[in-house]
N, C-alpha and C positions, 0 to 999 in steps of 0.2 A: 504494500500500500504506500509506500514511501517511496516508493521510485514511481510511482502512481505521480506524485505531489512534484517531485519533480521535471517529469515532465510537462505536466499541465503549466507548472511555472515557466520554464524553458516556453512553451511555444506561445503563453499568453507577452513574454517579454518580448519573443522575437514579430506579435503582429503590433504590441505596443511602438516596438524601433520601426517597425514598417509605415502604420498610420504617422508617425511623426515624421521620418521623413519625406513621406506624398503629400502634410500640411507644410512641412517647410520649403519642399520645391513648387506644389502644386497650390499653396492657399487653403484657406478652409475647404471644406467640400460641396460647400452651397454656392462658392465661385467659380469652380474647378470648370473651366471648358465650355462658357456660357456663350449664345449668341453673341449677349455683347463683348464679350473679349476679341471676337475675330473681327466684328463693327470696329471697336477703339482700334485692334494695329492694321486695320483698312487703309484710317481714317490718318492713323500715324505714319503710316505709306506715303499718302498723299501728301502731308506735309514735307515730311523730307525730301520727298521728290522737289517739291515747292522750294524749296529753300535751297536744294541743290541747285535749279533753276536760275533762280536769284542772284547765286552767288558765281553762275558760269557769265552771267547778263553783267554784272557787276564787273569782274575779268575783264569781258571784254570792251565794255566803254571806257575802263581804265587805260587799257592798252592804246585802244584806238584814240585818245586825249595823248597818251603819251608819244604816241606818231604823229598827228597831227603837229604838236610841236616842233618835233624832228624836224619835220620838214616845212615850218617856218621857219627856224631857227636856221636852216641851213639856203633857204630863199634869201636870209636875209645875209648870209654872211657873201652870198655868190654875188648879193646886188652891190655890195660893198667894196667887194675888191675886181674892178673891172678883167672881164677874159680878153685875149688880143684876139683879133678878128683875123681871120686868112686870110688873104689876097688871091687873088683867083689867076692861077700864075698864065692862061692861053691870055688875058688882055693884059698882062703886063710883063711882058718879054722884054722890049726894050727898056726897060726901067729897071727891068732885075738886076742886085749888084751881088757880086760874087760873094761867098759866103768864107774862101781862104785864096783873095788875091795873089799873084805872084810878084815877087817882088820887084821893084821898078829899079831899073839900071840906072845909074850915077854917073856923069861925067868929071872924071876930076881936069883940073884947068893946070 
């Protein structure tokens, strides 16, 4: 009869650690896996997704503010330091001057 007693104890301890653990990962049992729980992380879905959203929208007008400077800032440095212009070398043949003359002969006296 005493090993009776211990059994009974042994397997009433091990559904006692059961029920406690399924209330401490699962909650009481009148919450356990209700419609609204799969409603609320629907619903917490949708937000994140939202916010993800917001935050790629956000990136990129940042970036594109940051470009757009770029390329004032560099509008403005190109209007500032004038570029040389080519010369368009078929109308001006005669007027072209050599770019390593040869050197001119001297008469000594």
């Amino acid at each position: 009869m005493a090993a009776n007693r211990d059994a009974v104890l042994l397997e009433s301890t091990t559904t006692h650690r059961a029920r406690l653990r399924a209330a401490l990962l699962f909650g009481v049992q009148d919450e356990r896996r209700t419609a609204s729980d799969n409603v609320r992380r629907f619903i917490g879905s949708i937000v994140l997704a939202a916010v993800a959203c917001a935050i790629c929208i956000g990136v990129s007008f940042v970036v594109n503010i940051l470009e757009t400077q770029a390329a004032e800032k560099a509008a403005q440095q190109s209007s500032l330091t004038p570029s040389p212009t080519p010369t368009d070398t078929a109308t001006d043949t005669a007027t072209e001057v050599p770019t390593d003359p040869a050197p001119i002969p001297t008469e000594t006296p």
